[in-house]
C-alpha positions as CSV (number, residue, x, y, z in Angstrom):
1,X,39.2,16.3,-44.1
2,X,37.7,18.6,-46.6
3,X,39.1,21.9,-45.4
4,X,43.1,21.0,-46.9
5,X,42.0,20.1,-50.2
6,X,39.8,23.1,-50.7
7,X,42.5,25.1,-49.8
8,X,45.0,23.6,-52.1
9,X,42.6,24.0,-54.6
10,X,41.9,27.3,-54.0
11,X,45.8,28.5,-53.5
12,X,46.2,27.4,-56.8
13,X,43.0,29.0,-58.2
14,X,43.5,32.9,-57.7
15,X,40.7,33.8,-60.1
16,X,38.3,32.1,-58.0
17,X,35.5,34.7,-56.9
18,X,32.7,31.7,-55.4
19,X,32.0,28.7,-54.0
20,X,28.6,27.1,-54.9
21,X,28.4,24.2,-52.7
22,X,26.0,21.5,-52.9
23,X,25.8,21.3,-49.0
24,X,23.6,23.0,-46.5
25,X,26.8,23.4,-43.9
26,X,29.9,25.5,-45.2
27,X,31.7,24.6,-41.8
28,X,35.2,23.1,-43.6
29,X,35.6,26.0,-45.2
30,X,37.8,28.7,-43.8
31,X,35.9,31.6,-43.8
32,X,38.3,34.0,-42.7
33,X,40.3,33.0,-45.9
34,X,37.8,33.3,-48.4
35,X,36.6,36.8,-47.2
36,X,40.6,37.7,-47.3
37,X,40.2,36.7,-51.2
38,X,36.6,38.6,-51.2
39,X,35.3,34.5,-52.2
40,X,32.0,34.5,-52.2
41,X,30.5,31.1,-50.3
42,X,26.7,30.0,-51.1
43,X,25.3,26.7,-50.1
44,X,22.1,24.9,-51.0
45,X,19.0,25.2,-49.1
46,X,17.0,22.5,-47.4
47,X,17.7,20.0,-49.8
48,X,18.4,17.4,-47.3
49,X,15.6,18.5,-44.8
50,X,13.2,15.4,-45.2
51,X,16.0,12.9,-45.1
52,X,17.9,14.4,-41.8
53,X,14.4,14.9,-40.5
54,X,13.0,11.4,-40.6
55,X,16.8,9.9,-40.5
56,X,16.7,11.7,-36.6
57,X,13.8,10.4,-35.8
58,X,14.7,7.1,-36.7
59,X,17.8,7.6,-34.8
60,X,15.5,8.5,-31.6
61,X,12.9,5.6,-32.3
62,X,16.2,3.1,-32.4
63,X,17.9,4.6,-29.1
64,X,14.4,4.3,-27.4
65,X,13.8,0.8,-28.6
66,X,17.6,-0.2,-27.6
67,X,17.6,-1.2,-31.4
68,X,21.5,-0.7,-31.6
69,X,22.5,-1.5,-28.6
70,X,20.9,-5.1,-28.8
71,X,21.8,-5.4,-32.3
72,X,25.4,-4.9,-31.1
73,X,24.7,-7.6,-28.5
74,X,23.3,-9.9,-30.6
75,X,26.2,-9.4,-33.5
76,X,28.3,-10.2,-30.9
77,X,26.3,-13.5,-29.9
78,X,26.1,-11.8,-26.3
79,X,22.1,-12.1,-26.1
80,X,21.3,-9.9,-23.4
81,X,18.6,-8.0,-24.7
82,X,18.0,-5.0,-22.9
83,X,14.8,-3.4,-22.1
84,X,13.2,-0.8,-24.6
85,X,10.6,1.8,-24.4
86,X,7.9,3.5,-25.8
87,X,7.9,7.4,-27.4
88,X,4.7,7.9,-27.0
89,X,3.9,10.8,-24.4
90,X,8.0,10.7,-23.9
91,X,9.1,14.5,-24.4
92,X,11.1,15.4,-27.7
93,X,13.6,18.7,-27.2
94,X,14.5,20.7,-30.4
95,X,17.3,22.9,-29.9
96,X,17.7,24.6,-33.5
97,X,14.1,25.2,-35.3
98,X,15.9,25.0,-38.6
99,X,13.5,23.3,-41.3
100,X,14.8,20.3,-40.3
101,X,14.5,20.7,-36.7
102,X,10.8,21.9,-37.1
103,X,10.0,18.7,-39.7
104,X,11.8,16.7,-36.5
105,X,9.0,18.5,-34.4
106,X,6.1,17.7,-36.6
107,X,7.4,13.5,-37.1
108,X,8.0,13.6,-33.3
109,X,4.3,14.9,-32.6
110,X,2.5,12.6,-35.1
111,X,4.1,9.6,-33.0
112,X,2.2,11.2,-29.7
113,X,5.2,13.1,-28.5
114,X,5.5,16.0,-26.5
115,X,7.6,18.7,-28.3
116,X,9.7,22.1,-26.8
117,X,11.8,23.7,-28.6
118,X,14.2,26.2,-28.3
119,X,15.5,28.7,-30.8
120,X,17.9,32.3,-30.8
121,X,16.3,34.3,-32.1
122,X,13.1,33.3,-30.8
123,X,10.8,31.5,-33.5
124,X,7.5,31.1,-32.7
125,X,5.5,27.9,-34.1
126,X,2.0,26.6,-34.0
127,X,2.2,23.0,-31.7
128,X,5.5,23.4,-30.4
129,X,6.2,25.1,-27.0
130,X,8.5,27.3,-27.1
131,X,10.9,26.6,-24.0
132,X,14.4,28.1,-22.7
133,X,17.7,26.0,-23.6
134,X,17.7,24.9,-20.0
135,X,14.1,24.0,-19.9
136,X,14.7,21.7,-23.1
137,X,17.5,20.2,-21.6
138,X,16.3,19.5,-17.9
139,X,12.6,18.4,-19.2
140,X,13.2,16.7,-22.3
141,X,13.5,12.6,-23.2
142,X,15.5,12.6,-25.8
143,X,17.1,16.3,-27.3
144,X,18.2,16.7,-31.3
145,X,20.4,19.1,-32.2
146,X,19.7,21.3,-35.6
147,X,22.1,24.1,-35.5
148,X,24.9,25.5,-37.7
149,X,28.1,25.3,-36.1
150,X,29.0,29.1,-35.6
151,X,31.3,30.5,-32.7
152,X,28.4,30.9,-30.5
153,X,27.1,27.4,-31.0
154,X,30.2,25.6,-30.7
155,X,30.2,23.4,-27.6
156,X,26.5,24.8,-26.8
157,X,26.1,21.1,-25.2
158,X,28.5,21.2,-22.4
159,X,29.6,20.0,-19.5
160,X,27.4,22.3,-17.3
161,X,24.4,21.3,-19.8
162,X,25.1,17.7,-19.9
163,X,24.9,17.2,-16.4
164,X,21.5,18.7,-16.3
165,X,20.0,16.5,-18.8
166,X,17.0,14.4,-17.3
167,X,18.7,11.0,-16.2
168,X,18.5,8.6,-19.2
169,X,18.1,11.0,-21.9
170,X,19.0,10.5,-25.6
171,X,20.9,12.4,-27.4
172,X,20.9,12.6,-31.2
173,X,23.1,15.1,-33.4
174,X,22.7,15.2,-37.2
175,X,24.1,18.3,-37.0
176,X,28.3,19.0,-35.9
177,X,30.2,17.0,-33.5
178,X,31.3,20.0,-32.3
179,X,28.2,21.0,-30.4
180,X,28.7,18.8,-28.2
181,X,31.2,18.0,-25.0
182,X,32.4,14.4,-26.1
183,X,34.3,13.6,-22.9
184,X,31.7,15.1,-20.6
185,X,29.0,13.1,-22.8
186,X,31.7,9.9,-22.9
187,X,31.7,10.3,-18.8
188,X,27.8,10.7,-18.6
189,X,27.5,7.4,-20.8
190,X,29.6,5.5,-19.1
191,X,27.7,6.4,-16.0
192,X,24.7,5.5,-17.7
193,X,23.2,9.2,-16.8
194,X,22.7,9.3,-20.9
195,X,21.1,6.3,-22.0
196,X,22.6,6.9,-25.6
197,X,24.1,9.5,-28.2
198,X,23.4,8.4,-31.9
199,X,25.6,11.0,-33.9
200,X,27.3,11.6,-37.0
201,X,31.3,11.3,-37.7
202,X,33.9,10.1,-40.3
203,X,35.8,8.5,-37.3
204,X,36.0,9.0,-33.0
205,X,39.4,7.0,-33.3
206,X,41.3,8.7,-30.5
207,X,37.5,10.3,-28.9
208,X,36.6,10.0,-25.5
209,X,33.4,8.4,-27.2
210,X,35.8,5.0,-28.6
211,X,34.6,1.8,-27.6
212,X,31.6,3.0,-25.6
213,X,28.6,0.9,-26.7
214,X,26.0,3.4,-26.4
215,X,27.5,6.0,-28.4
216,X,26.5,5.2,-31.9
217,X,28.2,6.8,-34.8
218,X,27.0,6.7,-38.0
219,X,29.0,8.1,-41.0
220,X,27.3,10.9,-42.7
221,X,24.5,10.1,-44.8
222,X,21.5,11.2,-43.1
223,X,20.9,13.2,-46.0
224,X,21.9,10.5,-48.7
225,X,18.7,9.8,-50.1
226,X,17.4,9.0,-53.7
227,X,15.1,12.4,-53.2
228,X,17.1,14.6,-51.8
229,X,20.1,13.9,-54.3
């Protein structure tokens, strides 16, 4: 956990006025704290837009395909392959039209899927239907989420949302566990409602999400590429 050490470091730094940040996300850094100390906070821009972009859509292609899933099976020598589908005319839901999320809608179009998205404030793009955050998540296949965690955005997955998903959705989030509802998404697993959730985490020891096989967590490196370093 970032946010201790950076503020151990900066306790002990009081001439610190900035943090440059070779991140997109500032969310371990306590905010209220560095505008206390008048710390300015900037972060890099789009640096890791390609990589998260195609890394998501990799993440969808392998939830589709069961790729995981039966990998895990097979590791496992349990060979019970379980049936896969195709993307092709499947519907992709954006919610965030960050850079990354509208590169996510161009990869997800060039491999014959159907793309919404939905955006505050509204962003208008050429090829992508603009749709309502309930529209995305009652109509859509699979959704990926491309949003900076904020107070407004925290939790924007819930329970209510989740349980209007379109039975068998995937879920993918490159972007902050905590957009999403883990137990209601654990429960809606389990149920087999959602067909997967492919995220990113340091660890879901203690999560509702432990030991489910179809919630896939993937330390973060979606943005860990020779380019974008």
């Amino acid at each position: 956990d970032a946010l201790p050490i950076l503020f151990e470091i900066l306790e002990k730094s009081p001439k610190v006025k900035g943090l440059a940040l070779n991140t997109i996300h500032a969310d371990y850094v306590d905010k209220n704290y560095c505008s206390k100390r008048n710390i300015k906070i900037t972060t890099l821009l789009d640096y890791t837009t390609e990589a998260v972009a195609e890394h998501a859509v990799l993440l969808v292609l392998g939830c589709f395909k069961r790729l995981f899933v039966n990998y895990r099976r097979t590791y496992r020598r349990k060979y019970l392959p379980e049936l896969g589908q195709e993307i092709k005319g499947k519907s992709l839901g954006i919610i965030g039209l960050s850079p990354t999320g509208e590169r996510v809608a161009e990869l997800g179009q060039g491999l014959g899927m159907a793309v919404g998205a939905y955006n505050k404030p509204i962003i208008r793009k050429e090829h992508i239907t603009r749709k309502t955050l309930n529209e995305v998540i009652f109509q859509s296949d699979a959704i990926s989420l491309h949003l900076d965690l904020n107070e407004e955005t925290k939790g924007i997955l819930s329970k209510e949302m989740i349980a209007r998903l379109k039975k068998g959705a995937i879920v993918i989030n490159t972007s902050s566990r905590l957009l999403v509802n883990e137990k209601a998404i654990a429960e809606a697993l389990t149920a087999g409602f959602v067909s997967a959730y492919a995220f990113e985490a340091e660890s879901i020891k203690k999560s509702p999400l432990e030991g489910i096989e179809t919630a896939l967590m993937f330390k973060p490196f979606s943005g860990y590429t020779k380019e974008s370093l």
